[in-house]
N, C-alpha and C positions, 0 to 999 in steps of 0.2 A: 504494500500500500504506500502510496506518494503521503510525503509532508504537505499535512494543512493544516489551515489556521485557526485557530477557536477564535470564537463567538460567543457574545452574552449568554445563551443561552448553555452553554457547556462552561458556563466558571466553575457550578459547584462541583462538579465532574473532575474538573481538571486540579480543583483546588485539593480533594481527595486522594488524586493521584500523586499530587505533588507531597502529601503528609503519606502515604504508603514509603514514596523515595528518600523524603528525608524527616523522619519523626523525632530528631533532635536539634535542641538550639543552644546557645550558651544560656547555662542555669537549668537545662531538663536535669541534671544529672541530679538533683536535689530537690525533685517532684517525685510524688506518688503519680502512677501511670494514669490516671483518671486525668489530674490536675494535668499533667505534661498532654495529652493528648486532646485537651479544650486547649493550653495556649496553641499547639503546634495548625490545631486547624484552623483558629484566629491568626495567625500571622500568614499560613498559606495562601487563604482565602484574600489575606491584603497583597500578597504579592499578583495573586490573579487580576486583582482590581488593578493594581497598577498598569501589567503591563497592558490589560485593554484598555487602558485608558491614554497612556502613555508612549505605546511602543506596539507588541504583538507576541504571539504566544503559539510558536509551531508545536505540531502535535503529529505522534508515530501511529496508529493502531485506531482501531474501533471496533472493544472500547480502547482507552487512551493507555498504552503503555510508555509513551517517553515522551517529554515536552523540555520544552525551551523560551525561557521568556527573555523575550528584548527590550531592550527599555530604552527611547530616545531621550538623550542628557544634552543639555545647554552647556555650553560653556562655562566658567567657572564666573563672569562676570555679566554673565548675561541671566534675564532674571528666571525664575524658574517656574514649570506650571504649579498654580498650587496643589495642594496634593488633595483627594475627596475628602469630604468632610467624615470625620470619624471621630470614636474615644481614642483621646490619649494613650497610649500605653500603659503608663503610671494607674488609667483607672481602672484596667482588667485583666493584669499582672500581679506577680507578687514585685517586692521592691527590688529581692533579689535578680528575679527573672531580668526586668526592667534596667537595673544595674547592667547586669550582662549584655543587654542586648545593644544599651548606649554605647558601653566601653569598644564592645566591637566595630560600633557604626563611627565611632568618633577614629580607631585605627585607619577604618576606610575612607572616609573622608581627608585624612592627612595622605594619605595614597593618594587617592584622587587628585589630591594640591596638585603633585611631582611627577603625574602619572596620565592624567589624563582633563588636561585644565582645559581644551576644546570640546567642541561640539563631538559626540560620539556616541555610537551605539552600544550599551552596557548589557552585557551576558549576564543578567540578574538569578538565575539557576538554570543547570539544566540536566537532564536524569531522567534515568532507564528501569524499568521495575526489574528486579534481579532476574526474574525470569527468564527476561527478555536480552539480557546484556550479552555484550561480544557477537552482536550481526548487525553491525554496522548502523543503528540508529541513531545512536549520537552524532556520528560522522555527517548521516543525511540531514538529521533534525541543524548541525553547527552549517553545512553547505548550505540551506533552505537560508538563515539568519542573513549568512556573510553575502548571500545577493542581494540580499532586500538592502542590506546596509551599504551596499555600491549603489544599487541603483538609487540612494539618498544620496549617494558621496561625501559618506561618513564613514571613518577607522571603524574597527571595534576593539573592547575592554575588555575586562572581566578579572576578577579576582579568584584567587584558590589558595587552599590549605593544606593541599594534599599534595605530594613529591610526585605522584603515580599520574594526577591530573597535569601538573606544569608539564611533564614529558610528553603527554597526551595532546594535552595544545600547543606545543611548540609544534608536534610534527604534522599540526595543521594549520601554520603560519605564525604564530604568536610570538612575542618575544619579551622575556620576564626584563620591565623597568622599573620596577619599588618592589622593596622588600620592606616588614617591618615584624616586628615581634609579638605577637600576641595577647592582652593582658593578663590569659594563663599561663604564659613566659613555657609554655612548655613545645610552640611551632611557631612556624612564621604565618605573616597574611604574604602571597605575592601578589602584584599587581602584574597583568599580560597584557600587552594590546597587537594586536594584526595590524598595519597598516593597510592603506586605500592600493592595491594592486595597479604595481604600474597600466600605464593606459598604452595599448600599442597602436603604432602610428600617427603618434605624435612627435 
């Protein structure tokens, strides 16, 4: 089956898919599974809004085995869409959770500074249900992304934590420029970006 794009009407689908792929966040490690599995589908569910709102969100399978959200990003001085209107964090988190989830974001954000201060398209997740992994879906779902992002003509971004993902994306154009250290001091964040492919016959 070809990569296609969700639509409103497949957020909660996709947002389910996305908690099957990744059911932790910084701070689940110190939740009861109940508790951990309402914030992980609260925070899914905002990255789905995001990227329909923001960007796009390819999709492997029917039903959905692997997705990939894109997120179009302004420049660092340019002003930014505002984000939908929602609770705060703070109001339906623990403090802890909350804690974790800023320390990470404020990591990424000083990445971002050094890393990717233009206009570009941000690899905000993207993941395979295990089942599914090792036939080529992430490849097609990351190809589907990096055209739409040319035919913008915009780079693309994206952060990881994992040594196994950096070699993964470099061998499909990426190249690690920020590194930074974790506030669980135990791995790094890298930041990756792909450049706009030269243009031939120019």
């Amino acid at each position: 089956m070809p990569v296609w794009t969700i639509t409103a009407d497949r957020a909660a689908e996709a947002a389910d898919v996305l908690w099957s792929i990744f059911p932790d966040f910084p701070g689940s490690e110190a939740l009861d599974r109940k508790e951990r599995d309402r914030i992980a589908a609260l925070l899914h569910a905002r990255t789905i809004e995001a990227g329909l709102g923001s960007g796009r969100i390819d999709a492997w399978g029917d039903p959905i085995v692997g997705l990939a959200v894109w997120l179009r990003r302004p420049g660092l001085d340019e002003p930014a869409r505002p984000p939908a209107a929602q609770p705060d964090l703070r109001q339906v988190v623990p403090a802890s959770v909350a804690d974790g989830l800023e320390r990470f974001d404020a990591t990424m954000q000083r990445l971002r500074a050094v890393s990717r201060p233009d206009r570009h398209v941000y690899l905000d997740m993207l993941g395979v249900l295990p089942a599914h992994r090792r036939r080529g879906i992430a490849t097609a779902l990351l190809d589907a992304g990096h055209a739409w992002a040319e035919g913008l003509g915009l780079p693309c971004a994206l952060d990881t934590d994992l040594d196994e993902n950096v070699a993964f994306y470099q061998r499909r154009g990426y190249e690690v420029v920020g590194r930074e250290r974790l506030p669980d001091g135990d791995h790094d964040l890298v930041a990756m970006r792909r450049p706009l492919p030269a243009r031939t016959g120019d």
